[in-house]
mmCIF file of the C-alpha atoms, coordinates in Angstrom:
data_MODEL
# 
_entry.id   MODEL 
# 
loop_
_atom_site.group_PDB 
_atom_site.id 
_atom_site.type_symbol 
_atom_site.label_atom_id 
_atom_site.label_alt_id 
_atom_site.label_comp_id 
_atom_site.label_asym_id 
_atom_site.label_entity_id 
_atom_site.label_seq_id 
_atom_site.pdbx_PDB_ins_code 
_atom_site.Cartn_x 
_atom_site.Cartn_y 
_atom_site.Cartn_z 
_atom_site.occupancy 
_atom_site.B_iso_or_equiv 
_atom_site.pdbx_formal_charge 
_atom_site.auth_seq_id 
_atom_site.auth_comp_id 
_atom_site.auth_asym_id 
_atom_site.auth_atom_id 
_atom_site.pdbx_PDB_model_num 
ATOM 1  C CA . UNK A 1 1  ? 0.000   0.000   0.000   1.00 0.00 ? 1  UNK A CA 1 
ATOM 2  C CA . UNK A 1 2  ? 0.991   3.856   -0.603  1.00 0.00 ? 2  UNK A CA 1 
ATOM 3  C CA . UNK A 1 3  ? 0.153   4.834   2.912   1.00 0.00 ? 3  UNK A CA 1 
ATOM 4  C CA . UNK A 1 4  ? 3.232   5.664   5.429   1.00 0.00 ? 4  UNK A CA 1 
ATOM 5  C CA . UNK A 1 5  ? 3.439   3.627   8.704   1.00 0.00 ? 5  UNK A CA 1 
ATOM 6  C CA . UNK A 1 6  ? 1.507   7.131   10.142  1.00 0.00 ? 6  UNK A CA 1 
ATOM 7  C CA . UNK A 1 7  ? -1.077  6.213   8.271   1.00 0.00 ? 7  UNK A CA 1 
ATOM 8  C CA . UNK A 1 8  ? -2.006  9.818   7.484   1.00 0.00 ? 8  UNK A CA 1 
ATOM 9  C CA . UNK A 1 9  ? -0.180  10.347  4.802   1.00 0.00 ? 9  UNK A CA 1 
ATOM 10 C CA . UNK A 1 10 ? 1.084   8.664   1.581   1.00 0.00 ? 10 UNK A CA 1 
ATOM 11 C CA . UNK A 1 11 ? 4.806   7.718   0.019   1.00 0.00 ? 11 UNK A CA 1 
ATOM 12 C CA . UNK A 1 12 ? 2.985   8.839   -3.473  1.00 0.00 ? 12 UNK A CA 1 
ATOM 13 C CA . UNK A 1 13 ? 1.198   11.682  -3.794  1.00 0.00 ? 13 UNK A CA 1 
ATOM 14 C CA . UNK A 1 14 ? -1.677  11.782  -6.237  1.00 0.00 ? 14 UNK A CA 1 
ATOM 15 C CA . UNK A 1 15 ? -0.534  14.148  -8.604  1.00 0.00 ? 15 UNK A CA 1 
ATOM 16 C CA . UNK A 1 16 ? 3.033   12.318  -9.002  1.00 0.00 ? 16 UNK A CA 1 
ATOM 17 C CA . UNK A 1 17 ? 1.153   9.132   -10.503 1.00 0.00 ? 17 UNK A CA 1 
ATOM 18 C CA . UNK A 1 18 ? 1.246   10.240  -13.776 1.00 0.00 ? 18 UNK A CA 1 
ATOM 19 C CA . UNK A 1 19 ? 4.816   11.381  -14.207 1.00 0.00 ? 19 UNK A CA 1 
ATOM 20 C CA . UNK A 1 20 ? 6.392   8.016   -12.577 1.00 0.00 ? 20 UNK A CA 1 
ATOM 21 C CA . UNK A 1 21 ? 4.516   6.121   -15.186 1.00 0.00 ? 21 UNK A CA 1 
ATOM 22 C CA . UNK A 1 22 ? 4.952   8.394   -17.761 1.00 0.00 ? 22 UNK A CA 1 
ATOM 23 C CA . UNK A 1 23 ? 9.156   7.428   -16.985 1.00 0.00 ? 23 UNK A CA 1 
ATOM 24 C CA . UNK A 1 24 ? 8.594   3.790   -16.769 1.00 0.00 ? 24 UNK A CA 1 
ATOM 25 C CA . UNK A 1 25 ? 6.320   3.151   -19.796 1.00 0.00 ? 25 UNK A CA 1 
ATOM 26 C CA . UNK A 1 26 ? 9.228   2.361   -22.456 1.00 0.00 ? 26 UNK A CA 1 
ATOM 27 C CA . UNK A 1 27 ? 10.499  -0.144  -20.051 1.00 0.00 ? 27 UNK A CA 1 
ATOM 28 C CA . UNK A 1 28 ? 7.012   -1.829  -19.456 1.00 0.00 ? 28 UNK A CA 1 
ATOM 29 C CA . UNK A 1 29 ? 6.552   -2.315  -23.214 1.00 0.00 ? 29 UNK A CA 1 
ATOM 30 C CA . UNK A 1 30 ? 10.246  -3.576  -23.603 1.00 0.00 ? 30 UNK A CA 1 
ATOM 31 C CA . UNK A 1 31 ? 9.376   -6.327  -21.037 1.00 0.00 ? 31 UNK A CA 1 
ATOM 32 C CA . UNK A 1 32 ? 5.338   -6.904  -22.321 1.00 0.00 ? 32 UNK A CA 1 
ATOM 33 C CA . UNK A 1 33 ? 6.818   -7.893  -25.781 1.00 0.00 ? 33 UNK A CA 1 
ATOM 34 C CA . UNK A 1 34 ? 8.461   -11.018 -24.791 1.00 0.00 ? 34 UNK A CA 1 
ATOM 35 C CA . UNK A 1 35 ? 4.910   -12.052 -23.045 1.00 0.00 ? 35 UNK A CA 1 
ATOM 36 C CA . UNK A 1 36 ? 2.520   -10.384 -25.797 1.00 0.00 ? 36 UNK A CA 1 
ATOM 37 C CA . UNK A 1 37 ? 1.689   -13.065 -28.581 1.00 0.00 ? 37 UNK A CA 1 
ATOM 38 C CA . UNK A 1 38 ? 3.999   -15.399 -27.229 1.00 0.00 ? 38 UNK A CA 1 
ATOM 39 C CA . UNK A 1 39 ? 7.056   -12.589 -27.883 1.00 0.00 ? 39 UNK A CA 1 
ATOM 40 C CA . UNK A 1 40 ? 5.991   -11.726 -31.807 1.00 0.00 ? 40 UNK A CA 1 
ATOM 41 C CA . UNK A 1 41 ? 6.192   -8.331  -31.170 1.00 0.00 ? 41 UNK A CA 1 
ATOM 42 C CA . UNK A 1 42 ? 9.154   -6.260  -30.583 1.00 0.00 ? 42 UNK A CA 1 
ATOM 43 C CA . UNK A 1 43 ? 8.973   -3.430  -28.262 1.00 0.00 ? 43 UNK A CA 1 
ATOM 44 C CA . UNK A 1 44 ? 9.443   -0.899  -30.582 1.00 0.00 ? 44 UNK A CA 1 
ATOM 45 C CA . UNK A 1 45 ? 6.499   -2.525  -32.930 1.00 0.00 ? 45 UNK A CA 1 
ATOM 46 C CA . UNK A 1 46 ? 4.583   -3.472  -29.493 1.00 0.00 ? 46 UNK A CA 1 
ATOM 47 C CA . UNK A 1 47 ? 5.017   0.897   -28.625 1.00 0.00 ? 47 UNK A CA 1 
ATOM 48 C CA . UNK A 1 48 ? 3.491   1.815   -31.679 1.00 0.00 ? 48 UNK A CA 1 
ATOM 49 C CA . UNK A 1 49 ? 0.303   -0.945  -31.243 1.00 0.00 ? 49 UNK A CA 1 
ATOM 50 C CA . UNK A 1 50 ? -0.551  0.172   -27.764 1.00 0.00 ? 50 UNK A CA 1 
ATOM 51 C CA . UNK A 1 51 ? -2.187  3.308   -26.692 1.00 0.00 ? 51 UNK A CA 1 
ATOM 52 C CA . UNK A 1 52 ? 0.389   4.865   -23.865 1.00 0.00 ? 52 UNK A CA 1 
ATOM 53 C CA . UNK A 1 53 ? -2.189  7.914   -22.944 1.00 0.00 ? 53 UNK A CA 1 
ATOM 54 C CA . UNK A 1 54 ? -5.121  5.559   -22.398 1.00 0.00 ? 54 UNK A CA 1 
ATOM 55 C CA . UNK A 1 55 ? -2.560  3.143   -19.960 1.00 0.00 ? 55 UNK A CA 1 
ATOM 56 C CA . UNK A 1 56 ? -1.278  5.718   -18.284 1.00 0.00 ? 56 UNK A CA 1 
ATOM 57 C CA . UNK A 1 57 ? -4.898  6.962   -17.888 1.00 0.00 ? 57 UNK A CA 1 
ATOM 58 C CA . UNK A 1 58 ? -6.280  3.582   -16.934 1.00 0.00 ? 58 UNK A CA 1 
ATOM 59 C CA . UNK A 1 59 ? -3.347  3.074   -14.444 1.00 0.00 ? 59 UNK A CA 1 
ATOM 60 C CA . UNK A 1 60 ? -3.687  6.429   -12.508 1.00 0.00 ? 60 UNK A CA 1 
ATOM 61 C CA . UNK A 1 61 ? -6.927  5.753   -12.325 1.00 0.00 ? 61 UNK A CA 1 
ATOM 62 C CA . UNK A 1 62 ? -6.422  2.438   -10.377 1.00 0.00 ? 62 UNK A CA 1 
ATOM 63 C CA . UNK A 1 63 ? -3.645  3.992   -8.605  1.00 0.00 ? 63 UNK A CA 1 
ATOM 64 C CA . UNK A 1 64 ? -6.185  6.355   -6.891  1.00 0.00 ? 64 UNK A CA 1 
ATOM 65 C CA . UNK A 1 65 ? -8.217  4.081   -5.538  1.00 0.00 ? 65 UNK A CA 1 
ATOM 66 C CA . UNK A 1 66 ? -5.425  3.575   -2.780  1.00 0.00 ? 66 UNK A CA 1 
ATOM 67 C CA . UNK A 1 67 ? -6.544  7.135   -1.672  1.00 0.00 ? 67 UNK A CA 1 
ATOM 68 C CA . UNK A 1 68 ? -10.039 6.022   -0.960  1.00 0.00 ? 68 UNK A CA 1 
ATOM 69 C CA . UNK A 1 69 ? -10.663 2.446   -0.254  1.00 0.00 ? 69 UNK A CA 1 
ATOM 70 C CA . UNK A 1 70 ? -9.015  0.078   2.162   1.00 0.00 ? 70 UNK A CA 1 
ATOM 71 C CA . UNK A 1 71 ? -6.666  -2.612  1.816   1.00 0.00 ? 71 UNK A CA 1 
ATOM 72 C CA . UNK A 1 72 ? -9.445  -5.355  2.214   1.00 0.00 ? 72 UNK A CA 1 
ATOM 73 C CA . UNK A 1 73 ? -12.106 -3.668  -0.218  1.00 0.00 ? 73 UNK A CA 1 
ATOM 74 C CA . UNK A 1 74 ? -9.254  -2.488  -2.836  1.00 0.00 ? 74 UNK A CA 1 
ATOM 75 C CA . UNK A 1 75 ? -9.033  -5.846  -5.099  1.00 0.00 ? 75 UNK A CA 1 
ATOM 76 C CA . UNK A 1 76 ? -12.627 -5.900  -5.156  1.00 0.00 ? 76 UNK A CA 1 
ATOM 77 C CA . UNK A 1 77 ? -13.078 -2.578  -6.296  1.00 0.00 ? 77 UNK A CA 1 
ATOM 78 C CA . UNK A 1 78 ? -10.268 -3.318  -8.779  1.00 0.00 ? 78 UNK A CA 1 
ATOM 79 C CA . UNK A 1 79 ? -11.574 -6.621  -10.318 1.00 0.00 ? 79 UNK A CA 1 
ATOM 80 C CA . UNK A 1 80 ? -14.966 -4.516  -11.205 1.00 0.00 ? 80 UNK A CA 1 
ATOM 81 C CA . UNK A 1 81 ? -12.891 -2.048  -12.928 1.00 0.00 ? 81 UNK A CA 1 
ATOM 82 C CA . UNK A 1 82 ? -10.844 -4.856  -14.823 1.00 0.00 ? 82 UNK A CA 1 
ATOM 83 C CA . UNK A 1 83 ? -13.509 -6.697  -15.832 1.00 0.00 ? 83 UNK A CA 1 
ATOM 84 C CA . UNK A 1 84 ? -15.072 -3.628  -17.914 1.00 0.00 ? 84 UNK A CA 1 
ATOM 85 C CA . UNK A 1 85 ? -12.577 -3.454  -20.157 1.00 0.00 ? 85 UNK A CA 1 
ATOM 86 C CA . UNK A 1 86 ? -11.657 -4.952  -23.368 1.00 0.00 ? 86 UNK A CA 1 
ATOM 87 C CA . UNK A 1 87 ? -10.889 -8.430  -22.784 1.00 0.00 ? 87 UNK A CA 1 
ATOM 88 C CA . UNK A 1 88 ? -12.468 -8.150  -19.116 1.00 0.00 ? 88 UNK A CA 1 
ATOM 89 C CA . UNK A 1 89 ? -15.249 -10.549 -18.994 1.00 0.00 ? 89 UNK A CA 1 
ATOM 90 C CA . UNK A 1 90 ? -13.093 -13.662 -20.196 1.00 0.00 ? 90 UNK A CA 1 
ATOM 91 C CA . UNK A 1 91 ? -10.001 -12.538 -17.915 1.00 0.00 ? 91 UNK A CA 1 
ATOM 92 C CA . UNK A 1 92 ? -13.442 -12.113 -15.065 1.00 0.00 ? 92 UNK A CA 1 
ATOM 93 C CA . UNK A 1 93 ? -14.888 -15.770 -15.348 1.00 0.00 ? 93 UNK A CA 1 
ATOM 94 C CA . UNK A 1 94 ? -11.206 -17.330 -15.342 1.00 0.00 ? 94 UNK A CA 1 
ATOM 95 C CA . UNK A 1 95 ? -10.414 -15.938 -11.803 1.00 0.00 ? 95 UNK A CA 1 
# 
């Protein structure tokens, strides 16, 4: 979790999201490519496939559910989110 040992107050603040994934994008794609379609993409060819404004959107948005829901209700709150988008429902009825 984001939250210090205080409790009140978080390692990550929520405007700083976007920026740290913004620097560790390239390196996400470099690793996806050996997993995506069993490695048939490189990561320059996977980079230009996948939309890096709508992850980045889709991950801060995830990301700030740590501000307002507990450890315990989090993955719930999570696998709803998941499950409504593209690829969700099969991903849904395998877990």
């Amino acid at each position: 979790m984001n939250s210090q040992d205080n409790k009140s107050s978080y390692y990550v603040k929520p405007d700083e999201w976007e920026t740290m994934l913004e620097d560790e994008l390239e390196e996400v794609i470099y690793l996806a490519s050996e997993e995506v379609m069993e490695g048939n993409y490189s990561p320059s060819q996977l980079g230009t496939i996948v939309n890096k404004k709508q992850i980045i959107a889709d991950a801060c948005k995830l990301l700030l559910l740590t501000y307002d829901y507990s450890q315990k209700e989090l993955s719930t709150v999570i696998n709803k989110i998941l499950s409504q988008l593209p690829g969700g429902k099969d991903w849904i009825d395998r877990i």
